[in-house]
C-alpha positions as CSV (number, residue, x, y, z in Angstrom):
1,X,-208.8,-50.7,-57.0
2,X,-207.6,-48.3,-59.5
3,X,-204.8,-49.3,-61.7
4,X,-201.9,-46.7,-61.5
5,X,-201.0,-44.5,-64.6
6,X,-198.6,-45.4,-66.3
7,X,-195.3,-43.1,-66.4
8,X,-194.7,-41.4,-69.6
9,X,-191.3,-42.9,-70.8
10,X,-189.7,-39.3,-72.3
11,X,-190.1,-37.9,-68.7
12,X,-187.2,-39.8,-67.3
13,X,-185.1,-39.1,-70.5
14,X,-185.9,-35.1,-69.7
15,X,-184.9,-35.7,-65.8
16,X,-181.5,-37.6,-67.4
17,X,-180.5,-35.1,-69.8
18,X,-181.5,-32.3,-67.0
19,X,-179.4,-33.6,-64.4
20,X,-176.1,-34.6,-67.0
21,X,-176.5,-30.7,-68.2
22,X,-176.3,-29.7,-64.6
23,X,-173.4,-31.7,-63.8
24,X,-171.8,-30.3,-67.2
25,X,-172.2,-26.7,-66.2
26,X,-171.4,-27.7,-62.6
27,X,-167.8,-29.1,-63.5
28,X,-167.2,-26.0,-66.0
29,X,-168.0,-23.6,-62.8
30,X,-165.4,-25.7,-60.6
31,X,-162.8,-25.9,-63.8
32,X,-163.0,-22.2,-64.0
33,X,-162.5,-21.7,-60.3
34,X,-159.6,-24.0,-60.0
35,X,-158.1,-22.4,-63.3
36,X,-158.0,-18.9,-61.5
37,X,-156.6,-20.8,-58.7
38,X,-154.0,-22.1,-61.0
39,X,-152.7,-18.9,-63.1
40,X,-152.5,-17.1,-59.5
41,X,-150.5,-20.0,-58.1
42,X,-148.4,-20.0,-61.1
43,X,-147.9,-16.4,-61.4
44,X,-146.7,-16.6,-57.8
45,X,-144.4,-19.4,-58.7
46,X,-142.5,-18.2,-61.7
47,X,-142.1,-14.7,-60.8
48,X,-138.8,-13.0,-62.2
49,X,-137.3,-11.0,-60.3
50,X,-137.3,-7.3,-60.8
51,X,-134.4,-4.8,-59.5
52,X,-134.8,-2.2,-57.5
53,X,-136.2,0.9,-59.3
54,X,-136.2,-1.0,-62.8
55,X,-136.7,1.6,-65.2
56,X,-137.7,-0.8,-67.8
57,X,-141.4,-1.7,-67.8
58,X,-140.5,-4.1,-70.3
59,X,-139.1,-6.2,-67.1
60,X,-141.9,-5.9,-65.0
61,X,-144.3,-7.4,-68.4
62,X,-142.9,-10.6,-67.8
63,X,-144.8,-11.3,-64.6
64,X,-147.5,-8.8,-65.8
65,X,-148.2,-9.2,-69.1
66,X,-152.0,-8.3,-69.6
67,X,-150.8,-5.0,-67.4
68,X,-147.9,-3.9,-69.4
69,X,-149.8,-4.9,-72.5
70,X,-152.7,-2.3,-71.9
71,X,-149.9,0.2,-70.3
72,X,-148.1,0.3,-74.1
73,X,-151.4,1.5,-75.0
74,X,-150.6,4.7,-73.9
75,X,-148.7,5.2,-77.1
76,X,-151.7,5.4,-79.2
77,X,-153.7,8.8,-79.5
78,X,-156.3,7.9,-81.4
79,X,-159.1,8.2,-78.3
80,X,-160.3,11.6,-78.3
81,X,-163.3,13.2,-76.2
82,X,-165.2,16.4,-76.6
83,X,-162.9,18.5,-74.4
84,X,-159.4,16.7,-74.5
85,X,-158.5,12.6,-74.8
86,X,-155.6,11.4,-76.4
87,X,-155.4,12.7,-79.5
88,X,-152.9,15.8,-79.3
89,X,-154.0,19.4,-79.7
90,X,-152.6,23.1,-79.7
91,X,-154.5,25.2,-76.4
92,X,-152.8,27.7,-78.3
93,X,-154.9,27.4,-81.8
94,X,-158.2,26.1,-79.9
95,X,-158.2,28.8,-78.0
96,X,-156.2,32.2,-79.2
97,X,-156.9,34.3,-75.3
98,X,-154.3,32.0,-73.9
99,X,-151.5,34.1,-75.3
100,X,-152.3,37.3,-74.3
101,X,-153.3,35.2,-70.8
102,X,-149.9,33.9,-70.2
103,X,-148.0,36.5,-72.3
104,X,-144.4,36.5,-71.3
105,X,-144.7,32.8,-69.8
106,X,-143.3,29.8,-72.1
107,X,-147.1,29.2,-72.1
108,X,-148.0,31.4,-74.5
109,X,-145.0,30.1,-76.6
110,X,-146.6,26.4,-76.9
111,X,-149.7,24.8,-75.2
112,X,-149.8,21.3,-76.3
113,X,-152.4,19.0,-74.7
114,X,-150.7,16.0,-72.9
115,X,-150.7,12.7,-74.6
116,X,-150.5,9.8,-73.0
117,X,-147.8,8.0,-70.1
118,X,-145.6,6.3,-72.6
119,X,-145.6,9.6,-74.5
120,X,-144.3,11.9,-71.4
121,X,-140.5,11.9,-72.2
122,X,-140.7,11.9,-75.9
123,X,-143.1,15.3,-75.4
124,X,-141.3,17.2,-72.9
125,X,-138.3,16.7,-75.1
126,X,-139.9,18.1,-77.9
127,X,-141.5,21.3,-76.4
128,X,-140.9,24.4,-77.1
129,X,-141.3,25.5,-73.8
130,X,-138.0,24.6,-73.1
131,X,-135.8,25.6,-76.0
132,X,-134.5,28.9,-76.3
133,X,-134.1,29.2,-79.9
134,X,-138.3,28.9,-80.3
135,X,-139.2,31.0,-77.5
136,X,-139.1,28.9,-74.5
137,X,-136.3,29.4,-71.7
138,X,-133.9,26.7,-69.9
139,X,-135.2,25.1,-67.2
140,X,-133.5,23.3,-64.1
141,X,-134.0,19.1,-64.1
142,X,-136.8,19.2,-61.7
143,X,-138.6,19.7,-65.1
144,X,-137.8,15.8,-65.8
145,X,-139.4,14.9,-62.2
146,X,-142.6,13.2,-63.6
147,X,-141.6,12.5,-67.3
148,X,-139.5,9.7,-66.8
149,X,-139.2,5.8,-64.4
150,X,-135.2,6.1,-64.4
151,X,-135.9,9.4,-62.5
152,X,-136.2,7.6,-58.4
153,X,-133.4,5.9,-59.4
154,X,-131.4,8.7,-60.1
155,X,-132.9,10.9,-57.3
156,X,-131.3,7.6,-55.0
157,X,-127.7,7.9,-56.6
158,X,-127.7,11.8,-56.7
159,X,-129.8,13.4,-53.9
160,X,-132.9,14.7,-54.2
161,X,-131.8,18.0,-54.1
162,X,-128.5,17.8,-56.8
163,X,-131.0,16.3,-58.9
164,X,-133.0,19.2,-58.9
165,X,-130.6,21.6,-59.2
166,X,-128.8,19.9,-62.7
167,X,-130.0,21.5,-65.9
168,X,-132.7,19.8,-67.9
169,X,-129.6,18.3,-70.1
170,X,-127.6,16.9,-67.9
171,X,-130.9,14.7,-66.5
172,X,-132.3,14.3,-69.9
173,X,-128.7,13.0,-70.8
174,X,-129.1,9.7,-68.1
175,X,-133.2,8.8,-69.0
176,X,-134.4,6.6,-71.4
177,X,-137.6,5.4,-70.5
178,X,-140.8,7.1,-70.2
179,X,-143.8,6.6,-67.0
180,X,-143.6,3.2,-66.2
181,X,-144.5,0.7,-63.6
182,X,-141.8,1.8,-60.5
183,X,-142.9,5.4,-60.5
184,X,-146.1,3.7,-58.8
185,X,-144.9,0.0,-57.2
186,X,-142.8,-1.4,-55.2
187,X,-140.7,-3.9,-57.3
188,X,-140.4,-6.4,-54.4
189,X,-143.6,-6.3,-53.0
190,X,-145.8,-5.1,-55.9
191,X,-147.5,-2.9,-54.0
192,X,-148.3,0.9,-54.4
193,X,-145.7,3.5,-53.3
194,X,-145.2,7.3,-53.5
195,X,-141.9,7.5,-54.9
196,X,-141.7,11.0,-55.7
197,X,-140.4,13.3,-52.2
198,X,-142.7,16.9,-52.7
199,X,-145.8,14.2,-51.7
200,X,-144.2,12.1,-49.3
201,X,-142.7,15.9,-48.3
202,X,-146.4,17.2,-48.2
203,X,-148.2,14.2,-46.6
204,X,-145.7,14.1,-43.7
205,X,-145.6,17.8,-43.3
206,X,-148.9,17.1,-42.7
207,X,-148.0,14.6,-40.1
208,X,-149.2,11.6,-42.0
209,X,-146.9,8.7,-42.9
210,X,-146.7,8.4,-46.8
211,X,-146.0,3.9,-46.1
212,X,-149.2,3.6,-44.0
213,X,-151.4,4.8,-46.4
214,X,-154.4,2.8,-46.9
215,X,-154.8,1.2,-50.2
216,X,-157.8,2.4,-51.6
217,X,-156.5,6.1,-50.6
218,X,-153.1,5.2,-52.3
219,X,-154.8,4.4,-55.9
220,X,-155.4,8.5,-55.9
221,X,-152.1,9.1,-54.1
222,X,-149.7,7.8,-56.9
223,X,-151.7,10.0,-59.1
224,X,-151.5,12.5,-57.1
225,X,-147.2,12.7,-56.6
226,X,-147.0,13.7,-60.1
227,X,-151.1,15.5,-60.9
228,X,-150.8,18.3,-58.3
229,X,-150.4,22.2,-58.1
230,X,-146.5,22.9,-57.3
231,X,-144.0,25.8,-57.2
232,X,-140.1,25.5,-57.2
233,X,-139.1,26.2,-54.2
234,X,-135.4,28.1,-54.2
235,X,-135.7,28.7,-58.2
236,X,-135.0,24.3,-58.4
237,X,-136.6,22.2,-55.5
238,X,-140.5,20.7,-56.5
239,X,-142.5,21.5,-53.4
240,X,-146.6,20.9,-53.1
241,X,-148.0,24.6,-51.5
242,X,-150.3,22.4,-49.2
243,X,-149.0,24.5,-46.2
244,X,-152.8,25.9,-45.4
245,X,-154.4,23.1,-47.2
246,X,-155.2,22.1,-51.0
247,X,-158.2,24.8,-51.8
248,X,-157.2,27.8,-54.1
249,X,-157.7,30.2,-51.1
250,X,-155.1,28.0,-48.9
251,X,-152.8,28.0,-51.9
252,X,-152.9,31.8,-52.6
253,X,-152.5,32.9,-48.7
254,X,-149.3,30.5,-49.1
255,X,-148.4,32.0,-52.1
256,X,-149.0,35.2,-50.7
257,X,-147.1,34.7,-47.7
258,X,-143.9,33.9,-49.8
259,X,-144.5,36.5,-52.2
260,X,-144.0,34.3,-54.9
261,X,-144.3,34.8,-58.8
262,X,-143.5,32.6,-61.7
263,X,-143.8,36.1,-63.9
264,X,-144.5,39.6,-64.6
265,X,-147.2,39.9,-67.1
266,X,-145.5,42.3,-69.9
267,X,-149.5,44.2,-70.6
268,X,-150.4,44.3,-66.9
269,X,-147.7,44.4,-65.1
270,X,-149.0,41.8,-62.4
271,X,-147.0,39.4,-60.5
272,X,-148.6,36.2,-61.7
273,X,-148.7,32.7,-60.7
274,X,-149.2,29.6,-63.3
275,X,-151.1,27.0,-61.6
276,X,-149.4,23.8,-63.1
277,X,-152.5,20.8,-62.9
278,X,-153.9,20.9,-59.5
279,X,-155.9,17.4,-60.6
280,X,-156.6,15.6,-57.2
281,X,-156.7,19.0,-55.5
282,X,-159.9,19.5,-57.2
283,X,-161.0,15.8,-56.8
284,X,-160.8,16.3,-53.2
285,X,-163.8,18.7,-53.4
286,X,-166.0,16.4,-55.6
287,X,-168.1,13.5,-54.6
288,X,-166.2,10.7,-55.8
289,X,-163.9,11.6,-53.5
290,X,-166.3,11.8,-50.4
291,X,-167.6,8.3,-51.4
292,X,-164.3,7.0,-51.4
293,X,-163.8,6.2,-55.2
294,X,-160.1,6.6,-56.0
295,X,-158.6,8.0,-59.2
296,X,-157.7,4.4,-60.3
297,X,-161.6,3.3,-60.1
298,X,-162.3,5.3,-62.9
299,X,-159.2,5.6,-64.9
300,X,-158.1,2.8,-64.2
301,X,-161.2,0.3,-64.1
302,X,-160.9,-3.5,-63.5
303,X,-160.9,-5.8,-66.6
304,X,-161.5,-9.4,-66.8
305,X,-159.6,-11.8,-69.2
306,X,-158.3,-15.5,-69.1
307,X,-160.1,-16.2,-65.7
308,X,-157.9,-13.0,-64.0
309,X,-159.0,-9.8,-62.9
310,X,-156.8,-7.5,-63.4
311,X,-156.3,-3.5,-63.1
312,X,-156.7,-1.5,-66.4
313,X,-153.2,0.0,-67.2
314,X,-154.1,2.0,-70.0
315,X,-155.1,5.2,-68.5
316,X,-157.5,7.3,-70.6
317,X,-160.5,9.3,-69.9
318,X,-163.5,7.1,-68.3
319,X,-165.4,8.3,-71.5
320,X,-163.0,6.1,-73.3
321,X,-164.1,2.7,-71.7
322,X,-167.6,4.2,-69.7
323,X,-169.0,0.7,-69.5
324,X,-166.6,-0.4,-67.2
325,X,-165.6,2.5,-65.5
326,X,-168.7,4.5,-65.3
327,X,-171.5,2.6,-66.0
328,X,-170.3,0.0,-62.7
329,X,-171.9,2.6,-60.9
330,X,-174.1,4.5,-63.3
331,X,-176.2,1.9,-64.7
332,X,-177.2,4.2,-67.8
333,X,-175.9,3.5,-71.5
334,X,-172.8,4.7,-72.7
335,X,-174.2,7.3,-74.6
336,X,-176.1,8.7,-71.8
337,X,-173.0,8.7,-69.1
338,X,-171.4,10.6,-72.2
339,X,-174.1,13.2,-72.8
340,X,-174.4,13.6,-68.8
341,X,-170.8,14.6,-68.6
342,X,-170.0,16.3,-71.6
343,X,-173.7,18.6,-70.4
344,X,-171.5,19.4,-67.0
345,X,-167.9,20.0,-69.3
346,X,-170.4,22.5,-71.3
347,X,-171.8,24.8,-68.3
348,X,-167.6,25.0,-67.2
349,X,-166.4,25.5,-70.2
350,X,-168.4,28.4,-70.9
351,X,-167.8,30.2,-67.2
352,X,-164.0,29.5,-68.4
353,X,-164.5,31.7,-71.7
354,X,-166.3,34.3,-69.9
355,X,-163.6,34.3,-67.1
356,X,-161.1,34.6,-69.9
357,X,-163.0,37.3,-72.1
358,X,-162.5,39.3,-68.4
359,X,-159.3,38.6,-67.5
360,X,-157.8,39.6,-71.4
361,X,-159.8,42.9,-70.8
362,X,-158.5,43.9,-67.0
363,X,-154.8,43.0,-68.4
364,X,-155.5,45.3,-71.2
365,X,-157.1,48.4,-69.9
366,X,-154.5,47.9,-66.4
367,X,-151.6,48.0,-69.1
368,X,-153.4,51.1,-70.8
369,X,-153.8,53.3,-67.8
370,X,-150.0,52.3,-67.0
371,X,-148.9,53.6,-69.9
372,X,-150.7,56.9,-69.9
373,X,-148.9,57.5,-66.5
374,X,-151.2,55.8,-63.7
375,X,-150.0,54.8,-60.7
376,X,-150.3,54.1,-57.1
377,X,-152.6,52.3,-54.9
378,X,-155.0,51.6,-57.2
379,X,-153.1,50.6,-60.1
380,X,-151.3,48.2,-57.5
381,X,-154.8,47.3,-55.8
382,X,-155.9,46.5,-59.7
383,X,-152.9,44.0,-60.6
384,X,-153.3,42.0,-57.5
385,X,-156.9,41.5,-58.6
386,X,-156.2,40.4,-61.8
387,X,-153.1,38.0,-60.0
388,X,-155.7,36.4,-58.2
389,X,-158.7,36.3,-60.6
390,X,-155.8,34.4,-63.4
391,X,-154.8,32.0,-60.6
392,X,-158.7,31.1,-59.9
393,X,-159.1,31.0,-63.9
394,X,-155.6,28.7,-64.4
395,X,-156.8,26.3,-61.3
396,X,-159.7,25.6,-63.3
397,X,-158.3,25.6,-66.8
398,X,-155.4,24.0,-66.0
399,X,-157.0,20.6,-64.4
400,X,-158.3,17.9,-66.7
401,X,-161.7,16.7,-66.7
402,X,-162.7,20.6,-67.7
403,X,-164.5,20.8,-64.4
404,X,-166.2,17.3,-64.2
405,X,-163.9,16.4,-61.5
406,X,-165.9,18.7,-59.1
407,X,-168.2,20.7,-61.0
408,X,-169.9,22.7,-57.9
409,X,-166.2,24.1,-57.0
410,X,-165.2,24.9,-60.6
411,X,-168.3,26.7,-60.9
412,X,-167.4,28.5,-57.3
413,X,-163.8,28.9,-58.5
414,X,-164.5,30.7,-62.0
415,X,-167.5,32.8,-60.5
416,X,-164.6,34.5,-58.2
417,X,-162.3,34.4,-60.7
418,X,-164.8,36.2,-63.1
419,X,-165.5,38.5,-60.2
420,X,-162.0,39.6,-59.3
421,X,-161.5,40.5,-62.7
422,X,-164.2,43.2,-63.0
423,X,-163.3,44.6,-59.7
424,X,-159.6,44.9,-61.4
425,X,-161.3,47.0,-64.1
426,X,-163.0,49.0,-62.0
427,X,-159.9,50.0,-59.9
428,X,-158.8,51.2,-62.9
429,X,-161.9,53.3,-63.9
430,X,-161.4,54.5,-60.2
431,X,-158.0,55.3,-60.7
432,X,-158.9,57.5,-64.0
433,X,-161.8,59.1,-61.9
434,X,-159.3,60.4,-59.8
């Protein structure tokens, strides 16, 4: 018979250590688990209560403090992208056509870029837009409507409608804090809620029921009560123009039906409109939308820290944080997913110039045969195509993202819009003909 071999004596030391490392990552995997177990446990534990429409984020921080931490990060502006970010800007000095564009409009007074949430009250106090004595013009409290958390409070106690109809003063007089957590939640429940009426208005106009909303669909929805195209209905009263649906040609035929005009361009002479940020109008068109990704997804993205997942408060451009916003999907590097978009903001940005180059032209040369003494049908004919080419341009222009939101329909937009333009011009060159 063979003797046996004889079993090396390091091999059992290997299968020891092997099997105590296991074991070590083993209880590390279950220690994490039941830590997650524990800070949600907790969390639902030692919850403070927060009152009804509390203005005061600084309230709701106590329960969520890694939310309200990233939310006060809205202050900063120090997170700027190719086309817009934090970091505030004058339109007005980037790009000198907007004045003659919006001549006789507070526009064309000041056209500063929007910073971020914590910033809204502290910038719509300071523009210009509204103050007389710089060139702005006074404007009813519905102005405050998105600018401040004390405002569904005070909608409650007043009416929706009185609080519409007080002067920008009188509401600025009773806010004191800027966007914060109960313009979107629900303090007892946490959960999402439209608490601004023109959607809820809208959605059931549209015979929906703005508290049966699914949740996915409501983390574009709270974007959407405040980033939306609206008009004042009655000279006070926020209303969405969703009538005929949420394109630019449902908007217009509303618009047109109401014969409605924010102003009467002082060159042309056309009844204009000023598209105000039609944001989730035009992600409605795109393909994020069609594959369901909300608003929040990508604005918003999920982070991880202390063992808890937890929704991204501080709201920025995706380009800010791409790796986990964009690059969950998109598995390319950061600088690609950058060069990919800002390639798409390129191709819009220069339809938008060209659109403007026409527009400032068809104002002009409109104004000029006005003031030699045209008239008639096709002086009329030429400033509702200039009307309608500026609202094309503004829906466009006016949205953030510069186009990336759904680049196929801001291409289709500004192509029309450019379009319209040059058949105002030539209405005009028909006009002298005659």
């Amino acid at each position: 018979m063979t003797a046996p071999a004889c079993r090396k004596p390091f091999v059992g030391w290997i299968v020891f250590a092997g099997t105590c490392a296991g074991a070590a990552l083993l209880g590390l995997a279950v220690a994490s688990v039941v830590q997650r177990r524990a800070e949600t446990v907790l969390l639902q534990k030692v919850m403070t209560p927060v009152g009804a429409e509390e203005p005061d984020s600084t309230a709701w921080g106590s329960n969520f403090p890694r939310e309200y931490e990233r939310h006060m990060l809205t202050l900063k502006s120090d997170r700027p992208t190719k086309y817009s970010g934090s970091v505030p800007f004058s339109h007005l000095e980037r790009d000198p056509l907007l004045k003659t564009l919006f001549a006789g409009y507070p526009f064309s007074v000041e056209y500063n870029d929007d910073r971020g949430h914590a910033r809204a009250l502290e910038d719509v106090r300071k523009t210009a837009r509204i103050d007389p004595k710089r060139g702005g013009k006074l404007v009813p409290g519905t102005c405050m409507t998105c600018k401040s958390s004390d405002v569904p409070r005070l909608m409650q106690q007043m009416g929706t409608a009185e609080f519409y109809q007080s002067t920008f003063a009188e509401i600025d007089a009773k806010v004191s804090h800027s966007i914060g957590c109960t313009d979107c939640h629900d303090s007892s429940t946490m959960k999402l809620r439209i608490s601004r009426p023109a959607l809820r208005e809208a959605l059931a106009a549209q015979g929906r029921d703005p508290d049966a909303i699914p949740h996915q669909e409501m983390r574009s929805l709270v974007c959407a009560q405040c980033h939306s195209e609206y008009y004042f209905k009655d000279g006070t009263y926020l209303t969405f123009p969703w009538k005929h649906g949420t394109t630019i040609e449902a908007m217009e035929k509303f618009y047109e039906e109401i014969d409605f005009a924010d102003w009467t361009h002082p060159t042309s002479g056309a009844r204009m409109v000023k598209m105000q940020h039609p944001d989730y109008e035009m992600y409605l068109t795109g393909v994020h939308a069609y594959r369901g990704v909300a608003c929040a997804d990508c604005h918003m993205p999920y982070r991880s820290e202390g063992g808890v997942k937890f929704t991204d408060h501080h709201v920025a451009s995706p380009l800010a944080k791409a790796a986990s916003s964009c690059a969950v999907c998109h598995r390319w590097s950061e600088a690609e997913i950058t060069a990919r978009v800002e390639s798409i903001q390129d191709k819009t940005h220069e339809q938008l110039q060209r659109a403007e180059a026409a527009l400032v032209a068809a104002h002009e040369e409109i104004g000029a045969a006005a003031a030699a003494g045209a008239a008639g049908p096709a002086i009329d004919t030429a400033r509702d195509l200039v009307r309608r080419a500026q609202m094309r341009w503004d829906y466009v222009a006016a949205n953030n993202g510069m186009g990336f939101h759904s680049p196929q329909e801001a291409g289709r937009i500004l192509s029309s819009a450019i379009d319209l333009a040059h058949q105002a011009r030539l209405a005009v060159v028909k006009n002298d003909e005659r």
